[in-house]
LUMRO-910679 format. One record per residue (C-alpha): residue number from 1; residue in three letters; x, y, z. Coordinates in nm, 4 decimals. Each point is the difference from the previous one (the first is absolute). Example, Ala and Ser with C-alpha at 12.3 -4.5 7.8 and 13.67 -1.06 7.14 Angstrom:
2
{voro->1	bami->ALA	east->1.2300	north->-0.4500	up->0.7800}
{voro->2	bami->SER	east->0.1370	north->0.3440	up->-0.0660}
% end
This chain:
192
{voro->1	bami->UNK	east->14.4160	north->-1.9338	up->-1.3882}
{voro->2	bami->UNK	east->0.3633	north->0.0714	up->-0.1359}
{voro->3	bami->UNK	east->0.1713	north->0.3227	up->0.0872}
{voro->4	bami->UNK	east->-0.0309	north->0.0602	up->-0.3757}
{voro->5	bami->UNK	east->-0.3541	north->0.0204	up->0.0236}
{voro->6	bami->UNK	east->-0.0887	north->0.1713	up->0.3411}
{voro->7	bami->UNK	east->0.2474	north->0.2887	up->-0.1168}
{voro->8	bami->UNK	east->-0.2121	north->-0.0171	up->-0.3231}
{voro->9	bami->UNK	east->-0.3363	north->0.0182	up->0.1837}
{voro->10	bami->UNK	east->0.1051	north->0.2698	up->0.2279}
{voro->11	bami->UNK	east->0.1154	north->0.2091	up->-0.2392}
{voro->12	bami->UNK	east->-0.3267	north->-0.0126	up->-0.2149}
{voro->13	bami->UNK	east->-0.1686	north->0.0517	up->0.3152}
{voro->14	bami->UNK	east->0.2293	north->0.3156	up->0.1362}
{voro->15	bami->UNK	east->-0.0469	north->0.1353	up->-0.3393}
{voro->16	bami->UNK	east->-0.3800	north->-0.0121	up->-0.0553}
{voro->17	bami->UNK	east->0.0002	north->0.1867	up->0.3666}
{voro->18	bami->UNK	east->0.1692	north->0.2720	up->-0.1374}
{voro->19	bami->UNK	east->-0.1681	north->0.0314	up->-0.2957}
{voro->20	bami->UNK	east->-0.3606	north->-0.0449	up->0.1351}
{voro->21	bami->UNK	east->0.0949	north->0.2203	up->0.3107}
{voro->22	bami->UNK	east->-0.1915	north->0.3135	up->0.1274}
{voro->23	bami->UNK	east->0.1481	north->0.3152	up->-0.1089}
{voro->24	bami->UNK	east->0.1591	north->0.0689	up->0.3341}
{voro->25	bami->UNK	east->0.1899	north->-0.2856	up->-0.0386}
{voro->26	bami->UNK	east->0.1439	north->0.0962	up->-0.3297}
{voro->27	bami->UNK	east->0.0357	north->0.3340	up->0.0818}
{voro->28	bami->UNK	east->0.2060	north->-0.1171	up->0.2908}
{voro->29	bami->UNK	east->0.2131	north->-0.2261	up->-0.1988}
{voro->30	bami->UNK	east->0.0301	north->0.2902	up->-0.2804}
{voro->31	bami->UNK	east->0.1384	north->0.1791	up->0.3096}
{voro->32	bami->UNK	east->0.2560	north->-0.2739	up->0.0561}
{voro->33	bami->UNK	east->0.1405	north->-0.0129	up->-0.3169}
{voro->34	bami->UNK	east->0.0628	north->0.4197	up->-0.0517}
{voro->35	bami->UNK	east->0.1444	north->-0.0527	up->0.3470}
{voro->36	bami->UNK	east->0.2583	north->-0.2729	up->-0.1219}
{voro->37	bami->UNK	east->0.0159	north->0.2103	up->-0.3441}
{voro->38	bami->UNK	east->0.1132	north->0.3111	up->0.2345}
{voro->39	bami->UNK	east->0.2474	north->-0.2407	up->0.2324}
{voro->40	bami->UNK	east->0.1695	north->-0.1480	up->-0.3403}
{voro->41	bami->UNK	east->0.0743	north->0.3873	up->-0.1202}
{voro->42	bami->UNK	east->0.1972	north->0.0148	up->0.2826}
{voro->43	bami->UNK	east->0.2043	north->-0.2381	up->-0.1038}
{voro->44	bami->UNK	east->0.1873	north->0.2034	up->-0.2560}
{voro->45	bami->UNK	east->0.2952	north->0.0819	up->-0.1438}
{voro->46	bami->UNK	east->0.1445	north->0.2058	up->-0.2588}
{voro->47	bami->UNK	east->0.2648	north->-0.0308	up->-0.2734}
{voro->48	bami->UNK	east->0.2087	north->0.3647	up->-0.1102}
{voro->49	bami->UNK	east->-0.1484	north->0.0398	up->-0.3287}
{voro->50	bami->UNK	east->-0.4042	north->-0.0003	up->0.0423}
{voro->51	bami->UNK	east->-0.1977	north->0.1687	up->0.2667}
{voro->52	bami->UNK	east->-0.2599	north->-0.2888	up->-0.0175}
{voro->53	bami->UNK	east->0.1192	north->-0.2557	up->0.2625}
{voro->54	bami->UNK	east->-0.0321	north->-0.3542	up->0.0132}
{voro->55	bami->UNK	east->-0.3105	north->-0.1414	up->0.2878}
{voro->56	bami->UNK	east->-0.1972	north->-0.3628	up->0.0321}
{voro->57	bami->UNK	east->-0.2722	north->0.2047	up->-0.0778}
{voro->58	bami->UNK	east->-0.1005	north->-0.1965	up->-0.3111}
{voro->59	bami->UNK	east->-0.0252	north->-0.3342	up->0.1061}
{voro->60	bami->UNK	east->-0.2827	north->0.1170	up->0.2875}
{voro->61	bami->UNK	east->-0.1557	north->0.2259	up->-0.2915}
{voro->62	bami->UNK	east->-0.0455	north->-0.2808	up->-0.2250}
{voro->63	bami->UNK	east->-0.1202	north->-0.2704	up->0.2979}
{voro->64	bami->UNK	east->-0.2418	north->0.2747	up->0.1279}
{voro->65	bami->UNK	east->-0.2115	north->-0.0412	up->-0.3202}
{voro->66	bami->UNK	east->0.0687	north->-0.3401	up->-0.0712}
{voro->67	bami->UNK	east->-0.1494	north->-0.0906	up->0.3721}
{voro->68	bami->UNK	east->-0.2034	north->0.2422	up->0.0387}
{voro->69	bami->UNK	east->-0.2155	north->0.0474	up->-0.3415}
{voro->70	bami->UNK	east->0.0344	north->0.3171	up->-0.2051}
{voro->71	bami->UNK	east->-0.2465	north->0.2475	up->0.2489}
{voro->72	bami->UNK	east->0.1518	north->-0.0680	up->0.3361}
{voro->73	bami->UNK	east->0.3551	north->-0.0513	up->-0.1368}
{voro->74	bami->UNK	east->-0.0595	north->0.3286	up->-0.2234}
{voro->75	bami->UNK	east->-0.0707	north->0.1751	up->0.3612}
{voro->76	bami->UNK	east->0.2974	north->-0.1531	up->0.1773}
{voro->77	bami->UNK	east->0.2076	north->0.2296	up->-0.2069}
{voro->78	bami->UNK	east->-0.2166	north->0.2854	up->-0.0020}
{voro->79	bami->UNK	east->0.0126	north->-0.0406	up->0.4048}
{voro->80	bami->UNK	east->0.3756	north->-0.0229	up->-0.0082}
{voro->81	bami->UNK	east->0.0391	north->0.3331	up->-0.2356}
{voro->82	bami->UNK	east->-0.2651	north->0.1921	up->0.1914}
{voro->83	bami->UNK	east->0.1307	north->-0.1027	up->0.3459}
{voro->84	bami->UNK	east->0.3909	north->0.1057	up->-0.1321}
{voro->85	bami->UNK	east->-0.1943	north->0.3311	up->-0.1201}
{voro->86	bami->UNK	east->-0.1054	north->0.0955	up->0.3696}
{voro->87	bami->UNK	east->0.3785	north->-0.0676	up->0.1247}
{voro->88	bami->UNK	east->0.0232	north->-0.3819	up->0.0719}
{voro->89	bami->UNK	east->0.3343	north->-0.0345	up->-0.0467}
{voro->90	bami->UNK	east->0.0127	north->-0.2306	up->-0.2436}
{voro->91	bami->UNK	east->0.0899	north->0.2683	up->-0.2943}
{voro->92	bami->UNK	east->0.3272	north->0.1612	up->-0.0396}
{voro->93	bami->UNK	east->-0.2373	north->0.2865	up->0.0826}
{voro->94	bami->UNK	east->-0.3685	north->0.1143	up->-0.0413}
{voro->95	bami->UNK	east->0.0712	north->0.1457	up->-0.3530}
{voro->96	bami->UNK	east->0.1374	north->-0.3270	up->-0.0991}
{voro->97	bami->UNK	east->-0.3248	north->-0.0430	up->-0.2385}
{voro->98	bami->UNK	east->0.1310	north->0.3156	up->-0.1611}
{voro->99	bami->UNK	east->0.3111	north->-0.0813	up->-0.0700}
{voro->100	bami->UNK	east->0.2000	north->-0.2397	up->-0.2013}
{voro->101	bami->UNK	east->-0.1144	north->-0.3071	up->0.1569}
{voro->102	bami->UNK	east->-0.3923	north->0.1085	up->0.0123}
{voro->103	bami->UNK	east->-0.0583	north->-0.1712	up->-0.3367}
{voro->104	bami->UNK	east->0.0906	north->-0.3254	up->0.1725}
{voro->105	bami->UNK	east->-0.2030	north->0.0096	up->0.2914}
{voro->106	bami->UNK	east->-0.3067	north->0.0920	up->-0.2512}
{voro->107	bami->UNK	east->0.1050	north->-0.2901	up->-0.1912}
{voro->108	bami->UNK	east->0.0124	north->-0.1948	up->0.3299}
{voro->109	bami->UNK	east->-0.3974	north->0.0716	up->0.0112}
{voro->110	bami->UNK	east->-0.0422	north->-0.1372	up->-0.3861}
{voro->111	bami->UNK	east->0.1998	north->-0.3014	up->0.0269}
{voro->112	bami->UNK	east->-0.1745	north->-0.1186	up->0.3166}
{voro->113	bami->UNK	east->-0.3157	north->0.0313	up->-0.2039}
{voro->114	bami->UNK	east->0.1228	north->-0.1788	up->-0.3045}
{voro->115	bami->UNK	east->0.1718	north->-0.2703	up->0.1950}
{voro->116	bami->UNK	east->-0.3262	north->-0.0611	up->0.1848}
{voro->117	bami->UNK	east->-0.2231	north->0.0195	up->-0.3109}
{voro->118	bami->UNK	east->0.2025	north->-0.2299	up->-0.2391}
{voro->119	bami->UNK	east->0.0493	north->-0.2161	up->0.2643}
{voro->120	bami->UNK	east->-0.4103	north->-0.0315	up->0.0819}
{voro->121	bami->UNK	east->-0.0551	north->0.0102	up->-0.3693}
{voro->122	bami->UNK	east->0.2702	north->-0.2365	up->-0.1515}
{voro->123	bami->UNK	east->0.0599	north->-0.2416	up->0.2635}
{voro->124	bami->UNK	east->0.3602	north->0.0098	up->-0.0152}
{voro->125	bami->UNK	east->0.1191	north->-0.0765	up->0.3639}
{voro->126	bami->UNK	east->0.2499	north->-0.2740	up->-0.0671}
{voro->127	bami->UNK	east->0.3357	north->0.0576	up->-0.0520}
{voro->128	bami->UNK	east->0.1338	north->0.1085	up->-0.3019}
{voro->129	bami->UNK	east->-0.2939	north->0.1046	up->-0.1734}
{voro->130	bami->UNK	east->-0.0503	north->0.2183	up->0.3763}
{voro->131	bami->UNK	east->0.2189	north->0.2008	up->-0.1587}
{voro->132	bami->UNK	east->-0.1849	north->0.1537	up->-0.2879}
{voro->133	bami->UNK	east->-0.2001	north->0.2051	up->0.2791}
{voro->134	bami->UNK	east->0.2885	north->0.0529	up->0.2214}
{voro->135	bami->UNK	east->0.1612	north->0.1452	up->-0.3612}
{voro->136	bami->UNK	east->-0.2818	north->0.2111	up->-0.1130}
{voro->137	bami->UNK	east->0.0042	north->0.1470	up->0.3140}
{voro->138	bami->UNK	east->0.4088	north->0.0693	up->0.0368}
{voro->139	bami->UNK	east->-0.0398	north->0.2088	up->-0.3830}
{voro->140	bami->UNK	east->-0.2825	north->0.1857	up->0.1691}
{voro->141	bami->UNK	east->0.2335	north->0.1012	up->0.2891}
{voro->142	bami->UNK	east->0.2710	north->0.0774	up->-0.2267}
{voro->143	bami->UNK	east->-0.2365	north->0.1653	up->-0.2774}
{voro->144	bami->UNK	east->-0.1112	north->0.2768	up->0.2527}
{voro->145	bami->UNK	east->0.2866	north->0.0242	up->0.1616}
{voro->146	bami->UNK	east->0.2712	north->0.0599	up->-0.2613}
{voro->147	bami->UNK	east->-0.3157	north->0.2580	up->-0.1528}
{voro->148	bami->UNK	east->-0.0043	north->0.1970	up->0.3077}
{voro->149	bami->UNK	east->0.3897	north->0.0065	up->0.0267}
{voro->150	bami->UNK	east->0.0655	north->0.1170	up->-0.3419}
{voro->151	bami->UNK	east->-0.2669	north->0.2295	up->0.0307}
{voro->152	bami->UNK	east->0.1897	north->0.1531	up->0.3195}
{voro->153	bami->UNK	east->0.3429	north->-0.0542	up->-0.1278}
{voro->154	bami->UNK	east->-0.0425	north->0.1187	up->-0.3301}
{voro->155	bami->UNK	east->0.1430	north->-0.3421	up->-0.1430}
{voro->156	bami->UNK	east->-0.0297	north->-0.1452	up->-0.3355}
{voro->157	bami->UNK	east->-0.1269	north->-0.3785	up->-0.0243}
{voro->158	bami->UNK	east->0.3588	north->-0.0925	up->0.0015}
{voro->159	bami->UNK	east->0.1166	north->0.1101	up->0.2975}
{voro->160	bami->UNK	east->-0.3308	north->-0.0196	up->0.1927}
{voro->161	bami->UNK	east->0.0563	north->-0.3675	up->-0.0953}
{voro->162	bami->UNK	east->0.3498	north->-0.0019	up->0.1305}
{voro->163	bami->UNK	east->-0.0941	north->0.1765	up->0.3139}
{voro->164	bami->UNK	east->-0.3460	north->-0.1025	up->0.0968}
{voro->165	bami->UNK	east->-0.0151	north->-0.3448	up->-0.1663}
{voro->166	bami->UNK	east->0.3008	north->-0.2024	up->-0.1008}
{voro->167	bami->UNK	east->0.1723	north->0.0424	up->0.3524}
{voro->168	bami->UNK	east->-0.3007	north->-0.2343	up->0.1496}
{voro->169	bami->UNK	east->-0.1320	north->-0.2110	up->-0.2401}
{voro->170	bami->UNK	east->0.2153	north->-0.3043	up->0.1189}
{voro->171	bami->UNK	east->-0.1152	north->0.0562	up->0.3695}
{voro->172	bami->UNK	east->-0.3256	north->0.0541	up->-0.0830}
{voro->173	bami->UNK	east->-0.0459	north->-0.3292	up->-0.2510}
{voro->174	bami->UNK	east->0.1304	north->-0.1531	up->0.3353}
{voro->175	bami->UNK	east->-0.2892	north->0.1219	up->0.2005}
{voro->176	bami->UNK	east->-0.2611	north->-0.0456	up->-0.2480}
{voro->177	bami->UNK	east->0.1296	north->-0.3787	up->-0.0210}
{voro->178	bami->UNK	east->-0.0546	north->0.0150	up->0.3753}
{voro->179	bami->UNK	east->-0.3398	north->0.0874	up->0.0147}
{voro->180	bami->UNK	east->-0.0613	north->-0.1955	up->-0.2857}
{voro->181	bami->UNK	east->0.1362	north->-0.3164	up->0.1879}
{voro->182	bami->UNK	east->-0.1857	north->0.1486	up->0.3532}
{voro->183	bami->UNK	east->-0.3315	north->-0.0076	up->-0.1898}
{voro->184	bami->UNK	east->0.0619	north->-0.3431	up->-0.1038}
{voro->185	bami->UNK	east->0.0119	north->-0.1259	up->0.3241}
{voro->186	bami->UNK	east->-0.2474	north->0.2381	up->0.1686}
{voro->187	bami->UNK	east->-0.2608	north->-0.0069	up->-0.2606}
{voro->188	bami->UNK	east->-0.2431	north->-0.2908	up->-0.0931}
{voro->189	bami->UNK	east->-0.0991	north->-0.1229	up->-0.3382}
{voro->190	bami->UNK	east->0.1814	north->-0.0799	up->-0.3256}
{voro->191	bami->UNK	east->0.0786	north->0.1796	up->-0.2936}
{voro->192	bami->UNK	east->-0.2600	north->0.0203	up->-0.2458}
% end
């Protein structure tokens, strides 16, 4: 057997694992991934003119449904907000939901969900078309979060876009080409 083909059969075989495991299994890996969500906000940094900062958070957001299926990568993020809500200090601060990066962290919660279910549904798991999920997901991030900050900051669409958007969108296609090309070698199966 070629390396080609036991990396092939292992990966089919790691995956169906995960996907046919018990729930404490998958509640333990949802577990996982808010913990690497919350370790990649720390990993942060911010630029003068927007209070949103830039984080890694994205690329884990979109693997976590992509590997983990649309329920258990849904509740990664919902662990990851709700554990930053009772003071792990993975949040700016507790009220971080409240402010003007709350709509992204919501949007972290959708995303994982739509990455998971297009990615179940569709069968897109190999690189580029990966990336239509790993996109849908991004515009949900950025959909919720630039609503929430203009909300907040009493912005127009303009300079929400400017503030909330625009500064990240190169980054971020970066990440979601990442995960894109992570689920191509993690996950099993061609494009349909």
């Amino acid at each position: 057997m070629s390396f080609v083909e036991l990396y092939k059969t292992q990966r089919s075989q790691l995956f169906r694992h995960i996907r046919e495991a018990n729930v404490a299994l998958k509640v333990s890996l949802a577990f996982l991934f808010a913990c690497l969500t919350g370790a990649s906000a720390l990993l942060r940094f911010y630029v003068p003119f927007t209070p949103v900062p830039f984080t890694l958070q994205v690329l884990v957001v979109l693997l976590s449904g992509a590997l983990l299926g649309k329920y258990y990568g849904g509740l990664s993020q919902v662990l990851y907000a709700s554990l930053g809500l009772v003071g792990i200090p993975w949040f700016t601060s507790p009220a971080a939901l409240a402010g003007v990066t709350g709509g992204y962290i919501v949007g972290f919660v959708f995303a994982a969900v739509a990455v998971g279910w297009l990615t179940e549904k569709t069968g897109l798991r190999r690189f580029p078309h990966s990336l239509v999920p790993a996109l849908v997901g991004l515009a949900l991030i950025y959909g919720l979060g630039a609503l929430q900050f203009s909300l907040l900051m009493h912005t127009g669409l303009r300079e929400t876009l400017l503030l909330a958007v625009a500064p990240f969108v190169a980054l971020d296609i970066v990440k979601a080409a990442a995960a894109s090309a992570t689920m191509s070698v993690l996950l099993p199966g061609a494009n349909r």
